[in-house]
VMD Tcl script that draws the C-alpha trace (Angstrom):
set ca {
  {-20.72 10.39 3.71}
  {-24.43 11.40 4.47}
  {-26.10 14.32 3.01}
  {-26.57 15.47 7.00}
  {-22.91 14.95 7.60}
  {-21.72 16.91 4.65}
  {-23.84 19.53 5.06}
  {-22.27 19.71 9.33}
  {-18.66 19.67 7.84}
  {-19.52 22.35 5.46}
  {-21.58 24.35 8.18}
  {-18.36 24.32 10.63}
  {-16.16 25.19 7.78}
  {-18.02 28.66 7.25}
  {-18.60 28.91 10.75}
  {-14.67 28.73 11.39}
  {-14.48 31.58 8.76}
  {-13.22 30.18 5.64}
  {-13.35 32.41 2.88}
  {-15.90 32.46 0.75}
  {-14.06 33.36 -2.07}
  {-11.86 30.68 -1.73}
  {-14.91 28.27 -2.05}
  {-17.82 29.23 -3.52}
  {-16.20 27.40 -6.55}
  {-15.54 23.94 -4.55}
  {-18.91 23.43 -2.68}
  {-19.58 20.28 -4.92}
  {-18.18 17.49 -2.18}
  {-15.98 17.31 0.35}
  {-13.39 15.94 -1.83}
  {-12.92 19.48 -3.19}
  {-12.38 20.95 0.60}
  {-9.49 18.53 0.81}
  {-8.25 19.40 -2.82}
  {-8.39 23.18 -2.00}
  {-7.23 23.03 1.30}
  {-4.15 21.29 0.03}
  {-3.26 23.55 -2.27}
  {-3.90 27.05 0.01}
  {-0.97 24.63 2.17}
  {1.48 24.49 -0.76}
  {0.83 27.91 -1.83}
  {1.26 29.77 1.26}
  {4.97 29.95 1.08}
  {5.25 26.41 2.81}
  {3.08 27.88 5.89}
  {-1.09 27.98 6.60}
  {-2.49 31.30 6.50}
  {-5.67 30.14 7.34}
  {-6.84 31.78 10.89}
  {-8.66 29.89 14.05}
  {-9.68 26.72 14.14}
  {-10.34 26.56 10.48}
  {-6.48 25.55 9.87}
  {-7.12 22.40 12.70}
  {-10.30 21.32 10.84}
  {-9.04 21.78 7.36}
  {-5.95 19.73 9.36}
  {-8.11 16.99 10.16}
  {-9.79 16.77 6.86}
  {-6.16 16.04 5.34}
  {-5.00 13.76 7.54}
  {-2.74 15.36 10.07}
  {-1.03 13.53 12.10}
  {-2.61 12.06 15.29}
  {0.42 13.27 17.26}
  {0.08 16.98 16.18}
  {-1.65 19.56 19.05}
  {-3.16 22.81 18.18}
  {-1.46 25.96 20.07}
  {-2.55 29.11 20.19}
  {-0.29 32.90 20.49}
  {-1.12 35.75 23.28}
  {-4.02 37.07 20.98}
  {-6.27 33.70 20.50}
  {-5.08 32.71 16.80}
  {-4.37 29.45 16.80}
  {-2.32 26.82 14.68}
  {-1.63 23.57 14.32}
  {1.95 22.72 15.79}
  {3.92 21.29 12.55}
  {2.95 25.01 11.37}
  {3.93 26.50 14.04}
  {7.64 24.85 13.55}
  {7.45 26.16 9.93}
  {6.61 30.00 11.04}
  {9.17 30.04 13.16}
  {6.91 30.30 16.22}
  {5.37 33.59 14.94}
  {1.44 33.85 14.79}
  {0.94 34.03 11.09}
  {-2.49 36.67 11.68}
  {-0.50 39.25 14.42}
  {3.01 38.38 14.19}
  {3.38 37.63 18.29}
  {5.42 34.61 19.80}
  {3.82 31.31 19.89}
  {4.42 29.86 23.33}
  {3.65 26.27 24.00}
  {-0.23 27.19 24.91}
  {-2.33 24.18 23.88}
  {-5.98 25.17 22.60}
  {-7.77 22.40 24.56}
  {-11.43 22.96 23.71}
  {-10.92 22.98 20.34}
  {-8.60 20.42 20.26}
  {-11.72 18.14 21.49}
  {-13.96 19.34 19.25}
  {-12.01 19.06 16.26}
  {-11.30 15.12 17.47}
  {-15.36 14.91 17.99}
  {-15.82 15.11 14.28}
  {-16.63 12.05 12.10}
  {-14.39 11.68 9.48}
  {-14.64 9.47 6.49}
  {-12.12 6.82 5.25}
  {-9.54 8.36 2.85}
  {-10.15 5.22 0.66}
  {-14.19 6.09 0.68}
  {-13.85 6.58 -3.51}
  {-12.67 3.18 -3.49}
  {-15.47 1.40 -1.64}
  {-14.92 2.06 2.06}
  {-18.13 3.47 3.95}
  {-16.39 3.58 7.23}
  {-16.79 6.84 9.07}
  {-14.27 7.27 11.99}
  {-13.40 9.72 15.08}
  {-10.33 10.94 14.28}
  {-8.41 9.04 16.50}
  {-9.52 5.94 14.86}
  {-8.98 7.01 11.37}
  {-5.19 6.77 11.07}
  {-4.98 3.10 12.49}
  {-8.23 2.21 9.92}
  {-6.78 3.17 7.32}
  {-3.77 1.63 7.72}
  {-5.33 -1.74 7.76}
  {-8.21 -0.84 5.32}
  {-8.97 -3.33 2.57}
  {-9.53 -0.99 0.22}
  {-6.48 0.59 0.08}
  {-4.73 0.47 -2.80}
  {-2.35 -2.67 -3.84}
  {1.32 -1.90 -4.63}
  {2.82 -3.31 -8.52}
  {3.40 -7.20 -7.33}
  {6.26 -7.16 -10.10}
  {9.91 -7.90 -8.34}
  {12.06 -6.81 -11.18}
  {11.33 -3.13 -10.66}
  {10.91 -0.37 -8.14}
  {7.38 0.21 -9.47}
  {5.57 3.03 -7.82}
  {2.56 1.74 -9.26}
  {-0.97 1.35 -7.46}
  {-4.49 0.51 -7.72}
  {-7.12 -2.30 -7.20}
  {-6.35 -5.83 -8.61}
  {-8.25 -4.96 -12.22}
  {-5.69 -2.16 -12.75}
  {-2.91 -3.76 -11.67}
  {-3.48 -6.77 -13.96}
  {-3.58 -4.40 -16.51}
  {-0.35 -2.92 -15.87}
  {1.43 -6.02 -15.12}
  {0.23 -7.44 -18.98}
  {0.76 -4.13 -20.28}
  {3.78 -2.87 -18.82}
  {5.80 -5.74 -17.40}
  {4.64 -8.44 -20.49}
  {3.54 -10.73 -17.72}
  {1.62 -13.71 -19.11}
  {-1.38 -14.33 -17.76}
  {-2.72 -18.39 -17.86}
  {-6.26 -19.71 -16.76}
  {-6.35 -22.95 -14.82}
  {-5.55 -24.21 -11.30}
  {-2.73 -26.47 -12.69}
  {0.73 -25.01 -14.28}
  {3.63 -26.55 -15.72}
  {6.72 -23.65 -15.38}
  {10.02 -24.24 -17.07}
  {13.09 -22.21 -16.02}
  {16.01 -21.90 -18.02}
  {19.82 -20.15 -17.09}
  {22.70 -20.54 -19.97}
  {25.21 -20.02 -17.09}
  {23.81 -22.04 -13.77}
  {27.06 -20.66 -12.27}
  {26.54 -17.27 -12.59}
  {23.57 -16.29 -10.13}
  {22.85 -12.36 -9.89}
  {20.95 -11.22 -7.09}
  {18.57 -11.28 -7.78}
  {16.73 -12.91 -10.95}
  {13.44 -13.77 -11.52}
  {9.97 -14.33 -13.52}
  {6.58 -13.66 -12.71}
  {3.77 -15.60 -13.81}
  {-0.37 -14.68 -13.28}
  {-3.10 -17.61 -13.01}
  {-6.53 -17.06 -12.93}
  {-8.67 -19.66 -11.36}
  {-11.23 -20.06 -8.60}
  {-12.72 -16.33 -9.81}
  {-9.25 -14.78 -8.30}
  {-5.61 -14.04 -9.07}
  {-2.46 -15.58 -8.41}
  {1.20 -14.85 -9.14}
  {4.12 -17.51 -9.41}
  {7.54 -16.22 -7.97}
  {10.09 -17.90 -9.56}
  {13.99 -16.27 -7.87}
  {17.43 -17.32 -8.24}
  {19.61 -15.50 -5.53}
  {22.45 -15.91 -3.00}
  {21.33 -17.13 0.28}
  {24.51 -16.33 2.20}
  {27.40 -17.42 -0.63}
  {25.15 -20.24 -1.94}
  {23.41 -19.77 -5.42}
  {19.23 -20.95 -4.75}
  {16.30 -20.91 -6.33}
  {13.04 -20.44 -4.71}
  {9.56 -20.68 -5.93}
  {6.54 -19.11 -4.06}
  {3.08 -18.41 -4.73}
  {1.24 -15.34 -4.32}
  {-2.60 -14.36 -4.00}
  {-4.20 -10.48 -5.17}
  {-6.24 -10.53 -2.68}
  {-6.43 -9.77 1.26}
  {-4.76 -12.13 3.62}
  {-7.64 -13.08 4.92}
  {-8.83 -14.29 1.40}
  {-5.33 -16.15 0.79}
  {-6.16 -18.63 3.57}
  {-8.89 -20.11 1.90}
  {-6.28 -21.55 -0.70}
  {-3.63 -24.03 -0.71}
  {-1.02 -24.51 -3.12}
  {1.83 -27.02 -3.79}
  {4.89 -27.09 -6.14}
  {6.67 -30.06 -6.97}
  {10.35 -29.88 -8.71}
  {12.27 -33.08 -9.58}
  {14.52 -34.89 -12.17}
  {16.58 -38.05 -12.23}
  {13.81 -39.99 -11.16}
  {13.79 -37.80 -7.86}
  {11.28 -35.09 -6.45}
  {11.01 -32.50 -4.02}
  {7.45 -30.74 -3.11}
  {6.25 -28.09 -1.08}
  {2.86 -27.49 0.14}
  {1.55 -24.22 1.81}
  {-0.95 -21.25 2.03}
  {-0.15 -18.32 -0.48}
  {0.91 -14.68 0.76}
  {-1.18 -11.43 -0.27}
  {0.63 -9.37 -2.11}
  {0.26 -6.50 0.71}
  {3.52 -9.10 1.68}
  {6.60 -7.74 -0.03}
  {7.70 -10.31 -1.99}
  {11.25 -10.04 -0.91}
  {9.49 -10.41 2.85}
  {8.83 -13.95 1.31}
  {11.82 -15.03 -0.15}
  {13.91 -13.65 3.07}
  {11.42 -15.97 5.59}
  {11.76 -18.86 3.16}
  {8.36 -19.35 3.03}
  {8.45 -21.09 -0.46}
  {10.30 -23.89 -2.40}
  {13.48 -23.60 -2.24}
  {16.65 -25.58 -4.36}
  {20.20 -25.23 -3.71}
  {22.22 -25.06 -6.95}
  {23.62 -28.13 -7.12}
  {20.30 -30.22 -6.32}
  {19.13 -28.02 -9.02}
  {21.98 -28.95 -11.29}
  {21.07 -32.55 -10.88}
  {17.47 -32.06 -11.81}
  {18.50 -30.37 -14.79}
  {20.18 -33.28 -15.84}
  {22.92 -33.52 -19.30}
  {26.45 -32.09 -18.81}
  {25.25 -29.62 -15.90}
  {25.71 -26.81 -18.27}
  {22.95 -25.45 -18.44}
  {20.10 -25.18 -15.92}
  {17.22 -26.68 -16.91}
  {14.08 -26.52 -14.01}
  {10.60 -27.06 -14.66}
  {8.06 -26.68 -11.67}
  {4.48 -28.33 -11.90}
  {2.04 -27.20 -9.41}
  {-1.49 -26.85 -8.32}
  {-4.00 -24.65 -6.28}
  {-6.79 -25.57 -4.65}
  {-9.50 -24.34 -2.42}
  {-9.71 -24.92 0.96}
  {-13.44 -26.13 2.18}
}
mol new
graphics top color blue
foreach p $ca { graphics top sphere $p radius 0.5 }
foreach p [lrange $ca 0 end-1] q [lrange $ca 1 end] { graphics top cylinder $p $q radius 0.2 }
display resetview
């Protein structure tokens, strides 16, 4: 955000009649508005004390909901109308019923304010009108990346350096360089598939980030295995690679060829759409080769760059 548009935010803020005492120790950024105003919300006994238009702004600033409208009671005060739900339609400043009176004006001139992408500490310089905000930052590339790891409900998030880092750290994912890989899958008990089981490798090549999906799980009441690929990256970056994986034993083969996903693609999203190598058990059994005892797959691949 500009110095010129920092200093407007923190003009209107005053203007609206914010406390000062409440701020004169988070003046440093807007960042600390947003901090303080969130916790004046959590404090309040689950209810905004804050009078006029400074609740709507200070609404804005924390992402309110585009839906929301800003009412106002007999006497002026107005309030934002999730709040007004939570007060039990009594004005919080004078204690009157809040009727269904929408604040118009200041409803369009709290929309007229720029607003900055929530994800501006991580590298977006996008500033929005409100009613473009939500939908940008739905869809902004800098929002964070959810844990890639399919063996866990990981609530982890962060850029693709951090997540690497957790995946090696946490998960004991192995991490190989090279555009070429030679994966080798082994099950004691072929027969017994839980649903679902897996590994996850990472590749580094081509200056980016890959991970190799390898799943056994019941496709209906038939035992599979699938293998997919998948790229840390945007979508739009994952186009400009190809991959194929190539499975085979017995003096037979089977190979797939395709574009991998970004992992903003869930990667059960992937194995449900099939979008991957896929084996039923008993082809797989026959690969493996021996008494059929033991599964025994190994799946040879490379990715390439599309030019």
């Amino acid at each position: 955000m500009s110095k010129c548009q920092t200093a407007l935010n923190w003009m209107i803020v005053f203007w609206l009649g914010v406390g000062t005492q409440r701020l004169r120790h988070r003046l440093a950024s807007l960042q600390g508005l947003v901090a303080l105003a969130s916790r004046l919300l959590d404090v309040q006994e689950s209810h905004c004390w804050l009078d006029g238009l400074s609740l709507y702004i200070l609404g804005f600033l924390i992402l309110i909901p585009s839906s929301v409208t800003l009412m106002q009671c007999p006497s002026g005060h107005t309030l934002c109308s999730d709040c007004k739900s939570k007060v039990n339609n009594k004005c919080p400043a004078c204690r009157k019923e809040i009727g269904n009176i929408r604040c118009l004006v200041l409803e369009k001139f709290a929309l007229s304010l720029p607003l900055t992408c929530r994800y501006q500490c991580l590298g977006c310089d996008k500033v929005l009108p409100y009613y473009g905000k939500v939908k940008h930052e739905a869809q902004c590339i800098f929002r964070p990346y959810s844990c890639p790891h399919p063996g866990s409900e990981c609530s982890i998030m962060g850029d693709v350096p951090n997540l690497l880092a957790h995946l090696r750290e946490s998960h004991k994912v192995d991490l190989q360089t090279g555009s070429t890989f030679n994966h080798r899958y082994v099950k004691q008990d072929p027969c017994s598939v839980d649903n679902v089981c897996w590994t996850l490798t990472l590749f580094n090549c081509f200056d980016q980030y890959f991970c190799l999906h390898f799943e056994a799980f019941c496709l209906g009441t038939e035992p599979v295995y699938m293998a997919f690929l998948r790229f840390m990256g945007e979508e739009s970056e994952a186009r400009n690679f190809v991959y194929c994986l190539e499975i085979g034993g017995n003096g037979r083969k089977l190979t797939w060829q395709g574009v991998p996903r970004s992992i903003r693609t869930n990667h059960r999203s992937i194995r449900d759409s099939h979008d991957g190598l896929i084996i039923q058990r008993s082809l797989a059994l026959y690969f493996s080769g021996g008494d059929r005892r033991e599964l025994k797959l190994r799946v040879t691949g490379r990715i390439w760059k599309e030019l």
